[in-house]
C-alpha positions as CSV (number, residue, x, y, z in Angstrom):
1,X,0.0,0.0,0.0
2,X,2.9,2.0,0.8
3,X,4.9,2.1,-2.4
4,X,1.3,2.1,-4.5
5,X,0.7,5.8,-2.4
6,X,4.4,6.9,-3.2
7,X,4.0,6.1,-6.7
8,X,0.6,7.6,-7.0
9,X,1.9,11.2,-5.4
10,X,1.2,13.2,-8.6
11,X,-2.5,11.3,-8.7
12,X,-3.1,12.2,-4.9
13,X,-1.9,15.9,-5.7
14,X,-4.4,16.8,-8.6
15,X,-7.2,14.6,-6.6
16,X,-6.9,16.9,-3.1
17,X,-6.4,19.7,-5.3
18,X,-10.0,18.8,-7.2
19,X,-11.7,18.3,-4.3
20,X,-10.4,21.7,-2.2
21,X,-11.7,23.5,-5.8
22,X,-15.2,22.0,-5.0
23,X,-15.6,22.5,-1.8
24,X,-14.8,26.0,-2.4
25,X,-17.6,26.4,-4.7
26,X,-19.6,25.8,-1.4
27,X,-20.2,28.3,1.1
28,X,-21.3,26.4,3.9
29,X,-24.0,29.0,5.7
30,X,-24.0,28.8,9.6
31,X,-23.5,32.5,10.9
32,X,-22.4,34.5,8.4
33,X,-24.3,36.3,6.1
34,X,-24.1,35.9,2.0
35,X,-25.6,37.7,-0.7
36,X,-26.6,35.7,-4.1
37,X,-29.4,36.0,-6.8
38,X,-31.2,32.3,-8.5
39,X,-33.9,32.0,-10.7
40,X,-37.8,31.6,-11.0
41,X,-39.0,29.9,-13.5
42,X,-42.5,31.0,-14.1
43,X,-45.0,27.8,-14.3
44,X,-45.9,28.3,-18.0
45,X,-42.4,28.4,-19.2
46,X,-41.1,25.6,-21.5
47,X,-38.3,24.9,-18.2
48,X,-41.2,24.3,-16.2
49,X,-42.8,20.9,-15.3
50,X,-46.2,22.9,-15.6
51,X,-45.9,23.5,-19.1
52,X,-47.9,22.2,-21.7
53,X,-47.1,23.2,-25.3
54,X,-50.7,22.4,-26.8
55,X,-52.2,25.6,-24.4
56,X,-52.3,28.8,-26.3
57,X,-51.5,32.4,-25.0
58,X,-54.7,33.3,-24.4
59,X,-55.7,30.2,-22.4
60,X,-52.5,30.8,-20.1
61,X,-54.0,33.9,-19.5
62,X,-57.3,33.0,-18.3
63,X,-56.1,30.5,-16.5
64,X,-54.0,32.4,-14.4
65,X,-56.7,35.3,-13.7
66,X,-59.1,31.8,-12.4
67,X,-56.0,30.8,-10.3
68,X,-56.1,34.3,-8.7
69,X,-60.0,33.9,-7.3
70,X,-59.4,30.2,-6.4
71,X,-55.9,31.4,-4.3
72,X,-58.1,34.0,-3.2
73,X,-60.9,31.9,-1.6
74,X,-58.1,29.6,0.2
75,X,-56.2,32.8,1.7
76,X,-59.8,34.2,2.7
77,X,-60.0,30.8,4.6
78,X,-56.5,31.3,6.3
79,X,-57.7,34.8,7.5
80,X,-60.4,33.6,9.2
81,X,-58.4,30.9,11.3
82,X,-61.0,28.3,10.1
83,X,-58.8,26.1,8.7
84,X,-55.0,25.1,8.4
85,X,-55.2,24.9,4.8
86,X,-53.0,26.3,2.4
87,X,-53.1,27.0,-1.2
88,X,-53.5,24.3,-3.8
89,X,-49.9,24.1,-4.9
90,X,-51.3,24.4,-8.5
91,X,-52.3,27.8,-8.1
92,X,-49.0,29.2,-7.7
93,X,-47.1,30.9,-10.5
94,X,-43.4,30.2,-9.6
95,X,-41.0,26.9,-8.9
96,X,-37.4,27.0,-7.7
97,X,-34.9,24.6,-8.1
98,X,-32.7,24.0,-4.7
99,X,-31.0,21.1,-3.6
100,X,-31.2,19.0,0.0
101,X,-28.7,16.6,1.8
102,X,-25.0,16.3,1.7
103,X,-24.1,14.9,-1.1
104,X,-26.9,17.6,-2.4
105,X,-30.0,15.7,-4.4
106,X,-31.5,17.8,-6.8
107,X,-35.1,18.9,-6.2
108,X,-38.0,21.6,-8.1
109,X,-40.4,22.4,-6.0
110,X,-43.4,25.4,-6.0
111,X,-42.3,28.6,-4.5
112,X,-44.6,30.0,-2.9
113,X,-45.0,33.1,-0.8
114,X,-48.6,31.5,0.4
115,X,-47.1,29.2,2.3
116,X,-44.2,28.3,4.6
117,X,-43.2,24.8,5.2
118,X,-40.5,23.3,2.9
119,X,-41.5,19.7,1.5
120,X,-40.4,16.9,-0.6
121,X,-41.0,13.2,-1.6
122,X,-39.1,11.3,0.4
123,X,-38.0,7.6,0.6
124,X,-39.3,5.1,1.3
125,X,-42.3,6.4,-0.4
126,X,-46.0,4.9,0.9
127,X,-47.7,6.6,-1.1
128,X,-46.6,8.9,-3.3
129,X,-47.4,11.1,-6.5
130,X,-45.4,9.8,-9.7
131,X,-42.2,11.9,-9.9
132,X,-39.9,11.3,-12.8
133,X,-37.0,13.0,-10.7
134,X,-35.1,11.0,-8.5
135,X,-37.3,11.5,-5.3
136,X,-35.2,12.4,-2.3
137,X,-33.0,9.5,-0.2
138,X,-33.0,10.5,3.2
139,X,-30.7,7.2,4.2
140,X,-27.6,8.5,2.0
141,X,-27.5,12.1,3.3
142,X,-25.0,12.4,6.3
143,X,-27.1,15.7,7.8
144,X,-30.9,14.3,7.5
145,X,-31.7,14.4,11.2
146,X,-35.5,13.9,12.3
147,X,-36.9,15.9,15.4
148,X,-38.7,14.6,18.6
149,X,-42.2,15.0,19.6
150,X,-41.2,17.1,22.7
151,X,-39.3,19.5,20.7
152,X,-40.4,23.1,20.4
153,X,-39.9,22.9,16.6
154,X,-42.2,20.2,16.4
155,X,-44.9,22.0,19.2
156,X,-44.7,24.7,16.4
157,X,-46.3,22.7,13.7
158,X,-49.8,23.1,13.3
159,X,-50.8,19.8,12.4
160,X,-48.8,17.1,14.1
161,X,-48.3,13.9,15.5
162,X,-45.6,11.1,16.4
163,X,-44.4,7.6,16.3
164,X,-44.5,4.9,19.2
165,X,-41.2,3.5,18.3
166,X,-38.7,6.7,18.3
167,X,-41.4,9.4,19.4
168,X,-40.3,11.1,16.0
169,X,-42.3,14.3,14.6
170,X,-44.7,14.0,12.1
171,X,-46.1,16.9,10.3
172,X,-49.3,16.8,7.7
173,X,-49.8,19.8,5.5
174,X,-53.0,20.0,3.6
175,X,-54.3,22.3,0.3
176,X,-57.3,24.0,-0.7
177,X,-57.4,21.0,-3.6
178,X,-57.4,18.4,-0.9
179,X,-53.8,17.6,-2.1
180,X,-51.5,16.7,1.0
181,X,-48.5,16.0,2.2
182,X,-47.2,14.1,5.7
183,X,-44.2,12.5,6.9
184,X,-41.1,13.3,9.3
185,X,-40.6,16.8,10.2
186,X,-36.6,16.7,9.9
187,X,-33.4,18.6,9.3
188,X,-31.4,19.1,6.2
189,X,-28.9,21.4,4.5
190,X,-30.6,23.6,2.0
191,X,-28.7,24.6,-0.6
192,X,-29.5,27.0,-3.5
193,X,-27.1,27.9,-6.3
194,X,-26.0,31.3,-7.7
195,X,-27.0,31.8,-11.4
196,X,-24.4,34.7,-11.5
197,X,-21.2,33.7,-9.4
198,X,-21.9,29.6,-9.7
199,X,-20.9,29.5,-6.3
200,X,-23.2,27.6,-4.1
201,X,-25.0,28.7,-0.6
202,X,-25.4,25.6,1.8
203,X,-27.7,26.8,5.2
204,X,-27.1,24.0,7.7
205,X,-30.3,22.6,9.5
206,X,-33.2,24.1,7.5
207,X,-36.2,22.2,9.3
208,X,-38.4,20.6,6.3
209,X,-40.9,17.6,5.3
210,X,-40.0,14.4,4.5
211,X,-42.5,13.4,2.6
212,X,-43.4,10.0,2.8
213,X,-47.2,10.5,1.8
214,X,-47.9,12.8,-1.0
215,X,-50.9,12.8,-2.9
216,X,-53.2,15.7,-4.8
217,X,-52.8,17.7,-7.8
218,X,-49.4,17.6,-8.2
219,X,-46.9,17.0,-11.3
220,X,-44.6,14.0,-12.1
221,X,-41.6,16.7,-12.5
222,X,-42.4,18.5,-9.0
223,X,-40.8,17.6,-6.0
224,X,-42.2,19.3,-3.6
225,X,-42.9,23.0,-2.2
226,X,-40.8,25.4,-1.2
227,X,-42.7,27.9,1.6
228,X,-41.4,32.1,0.8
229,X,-43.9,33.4,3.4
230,X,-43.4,34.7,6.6
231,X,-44.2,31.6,9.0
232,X,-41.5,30.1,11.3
233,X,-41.0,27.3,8.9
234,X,-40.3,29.3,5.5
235,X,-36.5,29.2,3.9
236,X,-37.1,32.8,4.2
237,X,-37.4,32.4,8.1
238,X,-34.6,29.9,8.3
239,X,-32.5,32.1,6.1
240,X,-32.7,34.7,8.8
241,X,-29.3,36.3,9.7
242,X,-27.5,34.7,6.7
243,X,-29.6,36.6,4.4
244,X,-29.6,39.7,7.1
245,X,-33.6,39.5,6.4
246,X,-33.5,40.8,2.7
247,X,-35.0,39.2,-0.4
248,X,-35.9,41.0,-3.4
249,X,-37.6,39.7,-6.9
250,X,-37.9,41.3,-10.3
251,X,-40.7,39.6,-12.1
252,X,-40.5,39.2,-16.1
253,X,-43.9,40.2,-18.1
254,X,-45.6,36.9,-17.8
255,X,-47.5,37.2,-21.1
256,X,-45.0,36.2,-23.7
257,X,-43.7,34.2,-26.5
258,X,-40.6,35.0,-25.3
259,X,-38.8,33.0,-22.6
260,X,-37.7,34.9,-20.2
261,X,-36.5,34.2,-16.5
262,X,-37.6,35.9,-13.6
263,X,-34.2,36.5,-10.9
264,X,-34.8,36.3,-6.9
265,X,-32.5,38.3,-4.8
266,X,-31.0,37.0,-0.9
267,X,-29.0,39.1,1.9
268,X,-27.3,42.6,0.1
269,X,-27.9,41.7,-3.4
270,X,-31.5,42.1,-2.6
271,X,-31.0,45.8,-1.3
272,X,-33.4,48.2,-3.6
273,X,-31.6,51.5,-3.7
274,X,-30.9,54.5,-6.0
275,X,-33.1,57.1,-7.8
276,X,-36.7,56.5,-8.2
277,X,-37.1,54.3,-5.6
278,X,-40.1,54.1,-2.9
279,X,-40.7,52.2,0.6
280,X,-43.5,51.4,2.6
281,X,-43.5,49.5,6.1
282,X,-44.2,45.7,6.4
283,X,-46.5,44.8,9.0
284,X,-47.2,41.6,10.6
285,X,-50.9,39.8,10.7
286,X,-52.7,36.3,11.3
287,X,-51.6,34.4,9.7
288,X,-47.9,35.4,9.9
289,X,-47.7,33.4,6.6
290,X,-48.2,36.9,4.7
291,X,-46.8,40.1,3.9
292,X,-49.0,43.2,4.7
293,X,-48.8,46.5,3.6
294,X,-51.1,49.5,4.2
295,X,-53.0,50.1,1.1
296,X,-54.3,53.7,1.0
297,X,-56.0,54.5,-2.7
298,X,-55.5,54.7,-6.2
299,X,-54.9,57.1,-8.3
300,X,-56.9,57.2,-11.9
301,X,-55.8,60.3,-14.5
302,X,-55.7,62.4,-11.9
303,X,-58.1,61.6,-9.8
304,X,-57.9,59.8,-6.4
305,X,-59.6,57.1,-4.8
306,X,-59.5,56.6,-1.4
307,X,-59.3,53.4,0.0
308,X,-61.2,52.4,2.8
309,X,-62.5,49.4,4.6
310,X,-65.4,48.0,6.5
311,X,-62.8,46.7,9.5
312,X,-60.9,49.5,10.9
313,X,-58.5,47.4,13.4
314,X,-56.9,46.5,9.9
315,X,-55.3,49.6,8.8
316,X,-51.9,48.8,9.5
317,X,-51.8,46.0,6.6
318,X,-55.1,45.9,5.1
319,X,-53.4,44.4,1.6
320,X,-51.2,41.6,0.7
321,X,-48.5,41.5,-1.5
322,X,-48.8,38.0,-2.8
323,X,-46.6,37.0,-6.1
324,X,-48.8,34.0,-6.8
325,X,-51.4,35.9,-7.9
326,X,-51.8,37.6,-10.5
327,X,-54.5,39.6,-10.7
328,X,-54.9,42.6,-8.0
329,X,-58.0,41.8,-5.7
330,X,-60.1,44.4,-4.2
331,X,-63.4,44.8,-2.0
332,X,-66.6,45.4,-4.2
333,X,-67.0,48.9,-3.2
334,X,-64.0,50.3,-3.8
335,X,-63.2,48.1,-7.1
336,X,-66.7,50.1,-8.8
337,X,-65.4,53.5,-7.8
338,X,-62.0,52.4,-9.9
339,X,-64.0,51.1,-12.5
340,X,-65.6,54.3,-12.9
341,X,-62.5,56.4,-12.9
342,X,-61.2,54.3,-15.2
343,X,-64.1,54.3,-18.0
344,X,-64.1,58.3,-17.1
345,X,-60.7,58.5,-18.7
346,X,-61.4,56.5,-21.5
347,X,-63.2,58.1,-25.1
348,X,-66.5,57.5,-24.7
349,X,-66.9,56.4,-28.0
350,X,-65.1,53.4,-26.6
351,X,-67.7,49.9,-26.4
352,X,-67.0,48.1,-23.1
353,X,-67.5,44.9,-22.7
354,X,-66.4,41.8,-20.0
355,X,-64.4,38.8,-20.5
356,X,-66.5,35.4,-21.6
357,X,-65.9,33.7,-18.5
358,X,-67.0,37.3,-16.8
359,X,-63.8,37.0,-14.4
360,X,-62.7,40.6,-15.7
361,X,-65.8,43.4,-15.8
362,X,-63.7,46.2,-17.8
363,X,-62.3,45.0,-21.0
364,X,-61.5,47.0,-24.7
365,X,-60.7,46.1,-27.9
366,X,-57.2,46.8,-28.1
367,X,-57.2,47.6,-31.8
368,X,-59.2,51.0,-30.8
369,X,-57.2,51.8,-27.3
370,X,-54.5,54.2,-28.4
371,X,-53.7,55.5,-24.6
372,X,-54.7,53.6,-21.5
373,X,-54.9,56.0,-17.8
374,X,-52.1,56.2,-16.1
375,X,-52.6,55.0,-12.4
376,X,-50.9,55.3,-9.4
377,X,-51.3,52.9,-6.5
378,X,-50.6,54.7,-3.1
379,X,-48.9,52.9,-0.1
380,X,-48.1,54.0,3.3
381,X,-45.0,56.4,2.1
382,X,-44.8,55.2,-1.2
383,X,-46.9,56.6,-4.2
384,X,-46.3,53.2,-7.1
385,X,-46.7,54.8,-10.9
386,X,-47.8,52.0,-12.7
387,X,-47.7,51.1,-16.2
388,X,-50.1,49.6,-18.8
389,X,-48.7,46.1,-18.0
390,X,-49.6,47.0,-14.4
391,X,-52.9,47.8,-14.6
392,X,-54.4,45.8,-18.2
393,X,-53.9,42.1,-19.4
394,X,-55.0,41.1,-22.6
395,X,-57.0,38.0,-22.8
396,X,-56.8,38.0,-26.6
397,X,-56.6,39.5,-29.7
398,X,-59.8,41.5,-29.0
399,X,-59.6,41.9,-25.4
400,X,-57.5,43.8,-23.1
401,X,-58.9,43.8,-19.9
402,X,-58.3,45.7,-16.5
403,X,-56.4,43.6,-13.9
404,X,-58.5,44.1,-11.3
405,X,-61.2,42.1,-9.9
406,X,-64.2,42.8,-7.0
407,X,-63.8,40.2,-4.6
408,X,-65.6,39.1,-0.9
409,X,-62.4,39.0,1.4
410,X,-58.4,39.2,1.5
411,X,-57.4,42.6,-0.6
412,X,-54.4,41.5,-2.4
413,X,-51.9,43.5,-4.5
414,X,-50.7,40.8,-6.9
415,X,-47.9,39.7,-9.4
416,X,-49.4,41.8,-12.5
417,X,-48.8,44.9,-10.7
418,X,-45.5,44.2,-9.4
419,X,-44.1,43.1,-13.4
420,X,-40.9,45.3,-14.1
421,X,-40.3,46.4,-10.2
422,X,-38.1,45.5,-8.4
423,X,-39.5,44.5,-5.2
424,X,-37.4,44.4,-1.8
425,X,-38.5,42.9,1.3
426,X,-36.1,44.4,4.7
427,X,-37.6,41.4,7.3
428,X,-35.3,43.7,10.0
429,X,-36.2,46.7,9.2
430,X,-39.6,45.7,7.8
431,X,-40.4,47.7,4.7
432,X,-40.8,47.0,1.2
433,X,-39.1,49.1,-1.1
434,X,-39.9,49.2,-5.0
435,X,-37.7,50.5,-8.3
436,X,-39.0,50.6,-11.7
437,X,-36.9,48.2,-13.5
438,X,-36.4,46.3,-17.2
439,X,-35.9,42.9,-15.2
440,X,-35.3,41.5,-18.7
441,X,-32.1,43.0,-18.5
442,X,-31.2,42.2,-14.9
């Protein structure tokens, strides 16, 4: 063995040498903090397990805007503290790749700032939904760890239970769609590439789902879901210090023939700063899965609408700002009086006319639009100058339609609106800051 190590010497060298260059590509997250951008990939894009070539534009587009009322209902439900349900997964608009174990195993899952726990299929599998990626192999990972039942991570999970044998944690987590998930509530390393340095970002003992149940609406090429919201169990939570609270996104127009990827900000590279740039503060709410702002009116070609509501204890966060949904939701009331101001603006000469599955109630032939009203959403703070792609989607050829819909319950401010900002989120310092930007060309 001796001599066959002495004559190897130049092997050994380049092999330690290989090995020191890839575990420098590593960052292994524990206390300090890193800063690093990845990708969304929007669920109708061709790099998304969603897609499905045979779907025209305009379908995609109607189907998102029927997504928004159904993710609407199921947040409405949230509110109330009725249930412990959480939105189907297929509402959501955006997946992220990350990767979970050491050695890392690949995984795409829904990102989603509607819900908070991190999931994925998980051997040995019971029951589980048909997934053409490897599904994830607890057994090989030297840093899977499951928690006990007595532990105050796993008193924190709303739905729970354990087992005889080891008095391990089980969690279950259930959607609007009556899709579910359940298995052991463990610990992993998370870790999430950059798409700009190729250096990768490992956070040590994320607490997640291992899936062994998994059933529902879910896709062969989906893993699992990756929770963005505000609850204790989010990888926006668990990112905490590392990320010093920041996360940003700059959303891609949706609507396209053009693929396009949407970019997702952690720790300084998510700071929004320089010229033209507005913030508003971030308040906390029940559920603590959201992010609330304090919506105060609108602003139509000059005129102003002033929002109000019905429950004054909500003022400080009356809105969220979701990007799952698309469309911006609003209370019956105050969506007329922007209806109005909105058709006031227009040429009367104008026929008006709603979409066929009467989802949107203002909607013009685009052919005979030559200028649509400039609006202006106002924030606690902030005053938002939005643009056409803001405030009107087009369903099809003869159909552009205002983006914003009456509905009974949670106000939300949604991903249409937020296309071409950037959009920072200060967890510390709780604001949300917003910059008109090409994210095209970010």
């Amino acid at each position: 063995m001796k001599t066959y190590l002495l004559s190897n010497t130049h092997f050994l060298t380049n092999l330690i040498i290989q090995l020191l260059y890839i575990l420098s590509l590593v960052m292994l997250v524990r206390s300090k903090s890193v800063s690093f951008t990845t990708t969304l990939i929007h669920r109708d894009s061709p790099t998304s397990p969603f897609y499905d070539p045979s779907l025209t534009l305009s379908w995609r587009v109607v189907a998102a805007m029927n997504r928004s009322f159904d993710r609407a209902r199921v947040f409405s439900s949230m509110r109330s503290g009725v249930t412990n349900i959480f939105p189907n997964p297929q509402l959501a608009n955006y997946l992220m790749k990350i990767s979970i174990g050491t050695p890392p195993q690949d995984i795409i899952g829904v990102a989603d700032t509607g819900s908070d726990i991190i999931w994925t299929q998980c051997e040995p599998c019971s029951y589980c939904f048909n997934q053409t990626r490897p599904v994830y192999k607890p057994r090989v990972s030297s840093t899977y760890n499951t928690t006990t039942c007595g532990s105050t991570t796993c008193m924190s999970v709303p739905v729970r239970s354990c087992t005889t044998n080891d008095n391990t944690c089980l969690y279950v987590v259930q959607y609007g769609d009556f899709s579910y998930s359940s298995g052991e509530l463990a610990t992993e390393t998370v870790t999430l590439d950059s798409n700009v340095t190729g250096i990768s970002f490992a956070f040590t003992n994320v607490v997640f789902g291992c899936g062994h149940r998994n059933a529902g609406m879910f896709t062969e090429d989906q893993s699992g879901i990756i929770g963005l919201g505000g609850g204790p169990f989010s990888l926006i939570t668990q990112m905490g210090s590392s990320i010093n609270g920041k996360f940003s996104y700059c959303l891609v127009q949706m609507f396209s023939h053009v693929e396009r990827s949407s970019k997702m900000y952690f720790g300084d590279a998510a700071t929004v700063s320089g010229d033209g740039v507005v913030s508003t503060p971030l308040f906390s709410g029940n559920p603590g899965t959201f992010y609330y702002l304090n919506f105060e009116g609108i602003t139509v070609g000059g005129q102003r609408i002033d929002f109000y509501t019905t429950k004054p204890t909500l003022v400080e966060g009356n809105i969220i700002i979701d990007s799952g949904t698309s469309l911006t939701l609003l209370p019956e009331s105050f969506y007329n009086r922007v209806q109005s101001a909105v058709r006031r603006s227009m040429p009367d000469i104008l026929p008006v006319h709603s979409d066929p599955q009467n989802n949107l109630r203002l909607c013009y032939n685009p052919l005979e639009v030559k200028d649509l009203p400039v609006m202006v959403a106002h924030f606690n703070g902030a005053d938002l100058e939005l643009d056409p792609i803001n405030t009107f989607v087009q369903l099809s050829n003869d159909s552009i339609c205002l983006a914003f819909a009456p509905v009974d319950g949670v106000v939300i401010f949604g991903n249409l609106a937020q296309m071409n900002f950037l959009v920072g989120y200060d967890l510390y310092k709780k604001t949300v800051s917003f910059k008109r930007t090409d994210c095209v060309k970010l």
